[in-house]
N, C-alpha and C positions, 0 to 999 in steps of 0.2 A: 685881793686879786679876784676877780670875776671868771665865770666859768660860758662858753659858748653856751653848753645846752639849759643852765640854769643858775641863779644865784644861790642855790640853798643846795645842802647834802642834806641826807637823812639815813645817819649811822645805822644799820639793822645789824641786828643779832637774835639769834634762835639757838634751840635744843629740841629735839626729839626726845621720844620714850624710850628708843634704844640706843644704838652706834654714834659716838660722837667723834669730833676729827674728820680724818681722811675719809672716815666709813659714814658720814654721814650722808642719811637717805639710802644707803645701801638695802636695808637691811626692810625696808615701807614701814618703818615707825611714823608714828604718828606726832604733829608738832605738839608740843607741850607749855613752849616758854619764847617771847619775843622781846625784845628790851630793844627801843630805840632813843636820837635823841636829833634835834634840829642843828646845824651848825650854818651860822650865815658867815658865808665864802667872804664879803664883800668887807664885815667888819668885822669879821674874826670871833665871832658871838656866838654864845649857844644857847638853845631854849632846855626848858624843862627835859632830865631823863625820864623816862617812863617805863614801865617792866608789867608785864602782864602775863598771868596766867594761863592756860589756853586746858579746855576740859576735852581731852581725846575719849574717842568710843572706847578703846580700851586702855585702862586708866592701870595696867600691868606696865612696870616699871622694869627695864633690864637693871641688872646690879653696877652696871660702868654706870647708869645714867643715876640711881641714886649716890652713887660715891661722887661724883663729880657735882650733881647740880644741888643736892642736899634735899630734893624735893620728895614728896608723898603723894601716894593716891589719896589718902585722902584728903590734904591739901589742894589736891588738881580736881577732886568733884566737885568744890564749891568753885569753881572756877567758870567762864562761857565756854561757850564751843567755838569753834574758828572761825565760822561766817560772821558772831558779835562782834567778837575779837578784832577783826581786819575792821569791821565798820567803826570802831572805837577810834585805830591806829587814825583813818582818815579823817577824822573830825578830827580829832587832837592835834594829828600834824597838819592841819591847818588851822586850826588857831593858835598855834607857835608861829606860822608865818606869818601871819596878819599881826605879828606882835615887831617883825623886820619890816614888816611894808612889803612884804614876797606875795607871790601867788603861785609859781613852779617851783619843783624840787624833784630834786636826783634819789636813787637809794645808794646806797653804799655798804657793801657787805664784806663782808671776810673771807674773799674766794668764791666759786659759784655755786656749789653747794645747797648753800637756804633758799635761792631763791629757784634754781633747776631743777634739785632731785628732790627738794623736801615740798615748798609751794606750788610750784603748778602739777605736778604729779597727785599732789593733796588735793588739792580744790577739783582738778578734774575728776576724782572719783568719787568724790561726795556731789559733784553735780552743781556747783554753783564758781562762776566769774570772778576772775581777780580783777581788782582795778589798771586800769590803765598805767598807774606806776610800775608797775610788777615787772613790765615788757619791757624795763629799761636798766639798767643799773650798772653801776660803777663797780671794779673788781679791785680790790684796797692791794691786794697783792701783786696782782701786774703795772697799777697805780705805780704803787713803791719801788719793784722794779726797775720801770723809768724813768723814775726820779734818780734812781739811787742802783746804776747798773752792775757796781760792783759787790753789791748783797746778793743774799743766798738767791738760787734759781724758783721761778717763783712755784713750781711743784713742790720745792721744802720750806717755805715759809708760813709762819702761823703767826699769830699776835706776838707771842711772848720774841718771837728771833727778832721782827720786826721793831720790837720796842729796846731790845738789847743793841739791836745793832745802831740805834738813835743813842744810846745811854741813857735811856727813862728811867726814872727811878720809881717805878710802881710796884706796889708789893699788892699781888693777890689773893692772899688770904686775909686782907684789908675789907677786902668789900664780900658783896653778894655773888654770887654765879651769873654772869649775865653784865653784872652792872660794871663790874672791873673790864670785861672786853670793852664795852661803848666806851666807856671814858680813853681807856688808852688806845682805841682805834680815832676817835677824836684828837689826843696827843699828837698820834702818828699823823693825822691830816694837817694840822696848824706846823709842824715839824716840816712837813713836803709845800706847804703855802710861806713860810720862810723868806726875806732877802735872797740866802743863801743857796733856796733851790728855785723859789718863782714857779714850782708845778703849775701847770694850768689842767684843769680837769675838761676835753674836750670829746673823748669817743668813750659814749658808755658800749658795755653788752647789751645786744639787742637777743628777747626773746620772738620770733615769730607766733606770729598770731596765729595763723591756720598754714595748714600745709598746702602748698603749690604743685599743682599735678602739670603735667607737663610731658613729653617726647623724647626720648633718650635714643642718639644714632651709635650705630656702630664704630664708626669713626672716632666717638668722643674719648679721649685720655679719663679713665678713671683712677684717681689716686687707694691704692690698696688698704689705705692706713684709713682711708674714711667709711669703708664698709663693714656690715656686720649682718648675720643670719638671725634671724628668730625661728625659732622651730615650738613645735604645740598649740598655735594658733589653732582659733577655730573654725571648721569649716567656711563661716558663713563671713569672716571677717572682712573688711574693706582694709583700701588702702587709708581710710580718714579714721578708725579703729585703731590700727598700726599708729598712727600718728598720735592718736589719743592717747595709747601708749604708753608713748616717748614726749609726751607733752612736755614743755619746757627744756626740749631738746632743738637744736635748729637742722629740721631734714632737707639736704639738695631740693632743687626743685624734680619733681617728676623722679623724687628719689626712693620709691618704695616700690619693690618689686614681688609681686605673690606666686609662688612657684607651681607649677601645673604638672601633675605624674602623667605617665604615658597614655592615660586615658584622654586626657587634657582637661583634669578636676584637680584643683587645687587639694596640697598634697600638707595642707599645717603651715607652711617655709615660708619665709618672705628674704628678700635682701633688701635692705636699707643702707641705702647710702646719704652722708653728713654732712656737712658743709665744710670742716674741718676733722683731723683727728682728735683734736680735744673733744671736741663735741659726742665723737666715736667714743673715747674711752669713756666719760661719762655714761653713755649709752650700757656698755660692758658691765657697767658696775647693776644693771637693772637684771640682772642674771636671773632666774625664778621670780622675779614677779609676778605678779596677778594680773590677769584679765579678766574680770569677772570672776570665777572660778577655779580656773585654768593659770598655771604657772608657766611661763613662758620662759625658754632656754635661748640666751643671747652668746653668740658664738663670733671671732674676731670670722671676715671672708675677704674675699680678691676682687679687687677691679671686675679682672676678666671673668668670675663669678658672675655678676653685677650685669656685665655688657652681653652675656649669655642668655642671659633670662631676659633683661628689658632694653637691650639694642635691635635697631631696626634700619632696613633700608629701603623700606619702600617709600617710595614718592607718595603712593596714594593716601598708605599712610600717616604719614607726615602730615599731608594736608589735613586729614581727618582732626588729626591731633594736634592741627594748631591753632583751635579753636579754645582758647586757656580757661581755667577754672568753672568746665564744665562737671556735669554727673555723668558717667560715662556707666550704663545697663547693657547686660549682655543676655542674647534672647538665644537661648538654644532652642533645637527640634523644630525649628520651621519646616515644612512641605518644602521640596527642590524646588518644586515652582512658584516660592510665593515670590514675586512682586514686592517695589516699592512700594508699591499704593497699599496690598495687600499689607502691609504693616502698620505701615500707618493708619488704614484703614482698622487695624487690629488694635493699635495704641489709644487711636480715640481722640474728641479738639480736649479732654482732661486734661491730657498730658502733652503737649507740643513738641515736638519734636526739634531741637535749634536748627535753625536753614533748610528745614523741610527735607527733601531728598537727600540734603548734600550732610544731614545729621544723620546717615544713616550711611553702613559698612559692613556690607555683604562678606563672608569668608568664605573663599573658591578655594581648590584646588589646583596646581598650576596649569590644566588644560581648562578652564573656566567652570568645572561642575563645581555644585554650590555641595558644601558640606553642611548646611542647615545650622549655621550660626550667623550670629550678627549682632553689633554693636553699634548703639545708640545713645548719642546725646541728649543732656536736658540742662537747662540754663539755671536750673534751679532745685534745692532738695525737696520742695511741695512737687511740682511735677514728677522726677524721681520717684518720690514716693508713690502715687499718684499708678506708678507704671505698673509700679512690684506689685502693686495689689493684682495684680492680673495675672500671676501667676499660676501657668499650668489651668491657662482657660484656655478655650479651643481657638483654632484657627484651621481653616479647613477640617480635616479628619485629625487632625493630631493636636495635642496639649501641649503648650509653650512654656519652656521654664525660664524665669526670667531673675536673676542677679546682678547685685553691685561688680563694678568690674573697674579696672583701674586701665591704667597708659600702658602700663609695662606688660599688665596681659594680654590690651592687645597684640603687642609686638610680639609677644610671646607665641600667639595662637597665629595667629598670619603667618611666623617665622616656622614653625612646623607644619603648618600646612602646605607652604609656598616651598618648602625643602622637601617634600616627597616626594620621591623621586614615580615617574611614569614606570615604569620598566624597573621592579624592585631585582637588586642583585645582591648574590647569598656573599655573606662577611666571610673572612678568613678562617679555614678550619682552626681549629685549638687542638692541641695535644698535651699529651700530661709531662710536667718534669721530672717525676723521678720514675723509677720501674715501678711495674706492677709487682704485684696485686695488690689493689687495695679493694677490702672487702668491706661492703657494707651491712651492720649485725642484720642478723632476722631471728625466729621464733619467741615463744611466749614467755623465756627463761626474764623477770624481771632481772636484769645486771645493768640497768641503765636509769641515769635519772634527766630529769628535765628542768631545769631553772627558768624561770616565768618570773619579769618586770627587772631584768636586769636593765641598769642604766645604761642609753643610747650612746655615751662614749666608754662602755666598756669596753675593753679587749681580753684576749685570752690571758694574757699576766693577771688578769684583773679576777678572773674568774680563778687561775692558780691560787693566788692569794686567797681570793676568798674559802678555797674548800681544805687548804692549811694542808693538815699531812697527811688527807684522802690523796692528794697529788698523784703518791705514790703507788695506788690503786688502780688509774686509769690504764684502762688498755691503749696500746701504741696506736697512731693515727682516732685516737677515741674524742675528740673534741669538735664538738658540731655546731657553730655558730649560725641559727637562721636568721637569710636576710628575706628583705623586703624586695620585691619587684626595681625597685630601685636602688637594690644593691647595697640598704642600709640596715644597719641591725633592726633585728624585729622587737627585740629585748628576752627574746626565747634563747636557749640552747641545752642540746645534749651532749650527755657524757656517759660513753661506755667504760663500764666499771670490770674488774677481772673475776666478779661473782655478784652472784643476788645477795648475799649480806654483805659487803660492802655495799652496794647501792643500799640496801637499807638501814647501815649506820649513816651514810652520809646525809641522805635524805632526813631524819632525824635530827641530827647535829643540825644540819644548815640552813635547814626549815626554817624562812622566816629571819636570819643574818642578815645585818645592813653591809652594802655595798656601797662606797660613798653615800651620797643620804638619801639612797633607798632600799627600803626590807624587801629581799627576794626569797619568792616560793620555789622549793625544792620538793619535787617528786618523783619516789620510783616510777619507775615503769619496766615496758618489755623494749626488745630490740626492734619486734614487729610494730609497734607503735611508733617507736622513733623514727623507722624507715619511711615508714608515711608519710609522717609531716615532712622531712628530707625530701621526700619524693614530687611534694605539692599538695599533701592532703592536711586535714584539720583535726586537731584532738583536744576536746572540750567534755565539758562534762555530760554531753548526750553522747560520745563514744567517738567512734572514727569517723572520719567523712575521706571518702577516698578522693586520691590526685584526680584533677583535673582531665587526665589525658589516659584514664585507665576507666576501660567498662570494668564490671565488679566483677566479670568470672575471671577475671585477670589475678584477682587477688592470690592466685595461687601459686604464681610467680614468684612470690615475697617468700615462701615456703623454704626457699635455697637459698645461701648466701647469693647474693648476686657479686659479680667482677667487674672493674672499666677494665677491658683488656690496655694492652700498652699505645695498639694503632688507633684506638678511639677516639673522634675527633668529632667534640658536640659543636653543634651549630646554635647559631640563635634564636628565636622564636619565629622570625623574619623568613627562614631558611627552609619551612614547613608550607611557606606558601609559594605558589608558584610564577614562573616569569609570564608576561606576556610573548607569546611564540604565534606564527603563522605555520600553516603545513609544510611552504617549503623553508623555513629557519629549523622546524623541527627536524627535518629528513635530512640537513645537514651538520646540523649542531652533534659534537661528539659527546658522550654518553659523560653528565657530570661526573668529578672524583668526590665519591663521601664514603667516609665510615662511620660507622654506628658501632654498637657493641654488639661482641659476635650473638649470634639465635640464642647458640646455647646460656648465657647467661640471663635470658630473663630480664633485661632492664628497659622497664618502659618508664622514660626520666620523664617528670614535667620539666621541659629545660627553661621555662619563665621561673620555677621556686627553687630549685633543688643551686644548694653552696655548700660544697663541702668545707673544708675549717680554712678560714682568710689563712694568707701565706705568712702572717705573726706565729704563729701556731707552731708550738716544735713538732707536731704531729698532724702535717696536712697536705692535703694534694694540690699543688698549684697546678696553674695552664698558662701557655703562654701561643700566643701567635704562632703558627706553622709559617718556613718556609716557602716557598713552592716547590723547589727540589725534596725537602721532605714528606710534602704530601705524595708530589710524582714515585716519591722510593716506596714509600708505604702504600701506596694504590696497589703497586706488582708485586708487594709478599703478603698483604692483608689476605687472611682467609675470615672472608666477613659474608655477613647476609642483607645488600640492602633493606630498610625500611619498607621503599616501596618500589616497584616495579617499574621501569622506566617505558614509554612513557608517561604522566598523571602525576598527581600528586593529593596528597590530603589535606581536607582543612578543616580546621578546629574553630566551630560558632561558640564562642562566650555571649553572654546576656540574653538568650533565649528567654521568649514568658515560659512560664511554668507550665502552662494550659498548649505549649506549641507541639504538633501533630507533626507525621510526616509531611501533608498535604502543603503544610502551609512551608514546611523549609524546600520543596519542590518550587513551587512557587516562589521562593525569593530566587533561589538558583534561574529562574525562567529564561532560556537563550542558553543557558550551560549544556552543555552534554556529561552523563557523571560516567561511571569508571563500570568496566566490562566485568564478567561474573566473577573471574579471578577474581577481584579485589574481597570480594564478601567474607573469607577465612579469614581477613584481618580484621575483621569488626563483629561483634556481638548483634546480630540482626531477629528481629522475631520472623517468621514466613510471610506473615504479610511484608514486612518493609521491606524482605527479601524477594516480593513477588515483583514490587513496582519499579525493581531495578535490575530487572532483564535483562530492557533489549541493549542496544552498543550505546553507550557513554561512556563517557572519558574522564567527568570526576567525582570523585566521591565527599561526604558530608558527616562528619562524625560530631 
């Protein structure tokens, strides 16, 4: 019986240096051992078996892999390396064909495995090309399957069921490791090419060559079961990185998405979305792999994940990005004013731009100001290249930083620029659910300690566990998990303990404990330490660095337990900044409802750091959305002391140079009016900055 895509099979089988079975490639062992053999379809023939060696860089053997395959290091040093080794398999297996009269052939393996998680994963990190076979291959167990639909489901099939379920009578401890699967995977095929069953071998597994970038709408259905997170990437990585990867994996087209934090700099994350779930769970199994260096954490995610980050609906868009299997470079810090020409003028005839103007995509804001990004085409990775070297060279007065950028982040950056609203309005007050007080520790008494490099899916059970029958130690509400600007674990947390020797047995003891499979540092400290970090400030080994939103005479604040009274009701980061108003919206507009935490308790929160313990926590403060009738009740019995003084409002400049003066933050405010002499008792001023803020303005710059 003849097959569509070829007259010839070519039985494959492998081993690795460690996990064999279902865990195979799991674990980035290295290949060790290949054994194939030629079978022609047409007359039921076979050529010579062949078994070969294979010398991996490290030649360290797990103990499953020598109990099963019998082999040694030092039988695998006198062996080739895997680039000889594949050149060998190709000459041999064609002079077994030229021995049929063939010149194509299929592979055929044992499930997907050798040739997804172990071969192209393999070859791409050593840096060198598999043959054009490699992209195609037969899956003996979906094969069998459907031939034979009422065998096991093809997730639980292996050689041995598959040959039980025919009645083979092959005894395995007969032959060699390796050489017993060929022959009775061979079996199994003349068995499915039968009278009786007539298989025809016509749709192999196809591996993708390179990954297909491409435009993702909001509109499109994304199946949940095909997504998955990467987390730990490196900064600088691409979406064709990503893909390398996962090499030997089949990625959606336009299916890599690189995730951007609030700054809009890529934040580690990507979402990758598959072509199917098999392909997904395959993916799952690459959990801590390596990128270079770097271990990368693959986590199952959502459709609506997916359509979040790299859905889009802009038309413009769209056009931009349907120009296929471009380099797509993103030029940050352009001058407001630069110009088309001005870029290209800037790019150079080096590096061409695809369609000239219409390769180029300016990022507005939705009243048309330009926010000094922009994304550019190149038809080719020499040009690309070509571009990056021009990195942070001038243009106009300012330096251009220029990186790889993929589809998704366009959509990404467009989609938060284009959703910013003109006219920013304050979110929903929060209030706390359970009564007050909740106090948070202060002074220098060490009774607290601090865990550093806890695993990013830990939780507080995780941390119970690990500090054993200190548990019973901790103070009530004492469990402090810090997160990240993006609400995710930082890997830090504190725990207030019910004295300084307990913190210092525990600290001792758990110094250095693996938490799942990572050792985390355990150290005393004070309570004035932990408040800081709580607070938004840093504590490293040059000492404190105060929060964010505290001048330093402030520190003395931390001095008293500070309280969230019960009406206190934080706002967002957002809420700090002010609306756009006219004289007469403001002469009408009624006096907003906010509360802060009363004078007397001294809390100046950074509300971008400060999390008190997630609500997993048998001891933590949650917040939940306020009604409006309960903010209106609590407005009329709150005895509170606004922030700031209505009219005006304050705002907080991040990224200042270090070398920046009053003069020059005057000068960017230019056209502002700042805040009248009242406002000065709230901010730490020298007499000069106090002198240049006189006369009537309306706001002030901290």
């Amino acid at each position: 019986m003849t097959a569509s895509h070829s007259d010839s099979l070519v039985v494959l089988f492998g081993a690795t240096a460690g996990a064999y079975g279902a865990k195979l490639g799991s674990d980035e062992r290295e290949l060790i051992l290949l054994v194939w053999q030629v079978v022609d379809l047409p007359s039921k023939k076979v050529g010579t078996l062949h078994k070969s060696l294979v010398k991996a860089d490290n030649l360290e053997l797990s103990d499953q892999c020598r109990e099963v395959t019998g082999l040694t290091p030092e039988g695998l040093g006198k062996a080739e390396p895997l680039d000889r080794v594949l050149q060998q398999f190709i000459q041999l297996v064609s002079s077994d064909l030229k021995v049929f009269g063939r010149n194509s052939y299929t592979l055929c393996s044992d499930g997907q495995l050798l040739i997804r998680q172990v071969l192209h994963p393999e070859t791409s990190k050593k840096n060198f090309l598999l043959s054009d076979c490699f992209y195609s291959f037969y899956d003996l167990r979906k094969e069998f399957h459907t031939c034979y639909p009422s065998s096991a489901a093809v997730k639980d099939q292996t050689i041995k069921t598959m040959a039980e379920y025919l009645g083979l009578g092959t005894d395995e401890a007969e032959e060699d490791f390796g050489v017993w699967q060929v022959k009775t995977m061979v079996a199994i095929i003349f068995s499915m090419l039968s009278e009786n069953c007539d298989h025809i071998f016509t749709n192999p597994e196809i591996v993708k060559y390179k990954y297909e970038t491409g435009p993702c709408s909001k509109s499109e259905t994304v199946d949940s079961e095909t997504v998955i997170r990467a987390r730990g990437l490196p900064w600088q990585s691409s979406d064709q990185d990503i893909a390398r990867f996962f090499k030997g994996l089949n990625i959606a087209k336009g299916g890599v998405a690189l995730c951007l934090n609030a700054q809009g700099r890529r934040n580690g994350e990507a979402l990758v979305r598959f072509v199917s779930s098999e392909q997904r769970d395959l993916a799952l199994e690459r959990h801590k792999h390596h990128m270079g260096s770097r271990y990368i954490e693959v986590y199952k995610a959502t459709g609506e994940e997916f359509l979040k980050i790299a859905g889009g609906t802009s038309n413009e868009v769209a056009q931009f990005l349907s120009k296929e299997n471009q380099v797509i470079i993103r030029m940050r810090g352009l001058p407001f004013t630069a110009t088309q020409e001005d870029v290209l003028g800037f790019l150079g005839p080096e590096c061409p731009v695809t369609g000239g103007k219409e390769g180029l995509l300016f990022v507005k804001y939705p009243d048309g100001r330009p926010t000094g990004d922009a994304f550019v085409l190149f038809s080719c990775e020499e040009y690309a290249q070509n571009a990056l070297k021009k990195h942070k060279e001038i243009l106009g007065k300012r330096y251009i930083e220029l990186f790889r950028s993929t589809a998704a982040e366009v959509q990404q950056v467009l989609n938060r620029y284009m959703s910013t609203p003109l006219i920013p309005t304050l979110p929903t007050p929060i209030i706390p659910v359970i009564p007050p007080p909740y106090t948070i520790a202060t002074g220098s008494i060490r009774d607290c300690v601090r865990l550093r490099g806890l695993p990013y899916t830990a939780g507080i059970d995780d941390i119970l566990d690990f500090m054993g029958d200190a548990t019973a130690d901790i103070k009530p509400h004492g469990v402090h998990m810090v997160l990240n600007q993006q609400g995710r674990p930082s890997g830090d947390a504190f725990i207030q303990m019910k004295s300084a020797d307990k913190a210092f047995m525990v600290a001792q003891k758990c110094h250095k404990k693996m938490m799942k499979d990572r050792y985390v540092e355990v150290f005393q400290c004070s309570g004035e330490e932990m408040n800081f970090v709580l607070m938004g400030g840093t504590l490293n080994r040059s000492g404190l660095s105060p929060p964010p939103c505290l001048s330093p005479p402030a520190y003395a604040a931390f001095q008293t337990a500070a309280v969230i009274p019960a009406e206190a009701a934080l706002y967002q980061p957002q809420a700090l900044l002010p609306t756009a108003r006219t004289p007469q919206a403001s002469a009408a507009a009624p006096p907003a409802v906010t509360y802060y935490p009363a004078q007397a308790a001294q809390l100046y929160m950074n509300y971008t750091a400060y999390y008190p313990s997630p609500p997993v926590s048998p001891t933590t403060v949650g917040y939940l959305a306020a009604p409006p009738g309960a903010v209106a009740a609590a407005a009329a019995t709150a005895t509170h002391t606004p922030l700031l003084p209505q009219p005006g409002a304050l705002v907080r400049m991040q990224g200042l140079p270090y070398n920046t003066g009053m003069k020059e933050i005057l000068s960017f405010f230019q056209g502002y009016q700042y805040a009248p002499d009242d406002y000065n008792g709230l901010i730490q001023l020298s007499e000069q900055a106090r002198s240049v803020l006189q006369a009537p303005k309306e706001w002030v710059c901290l």
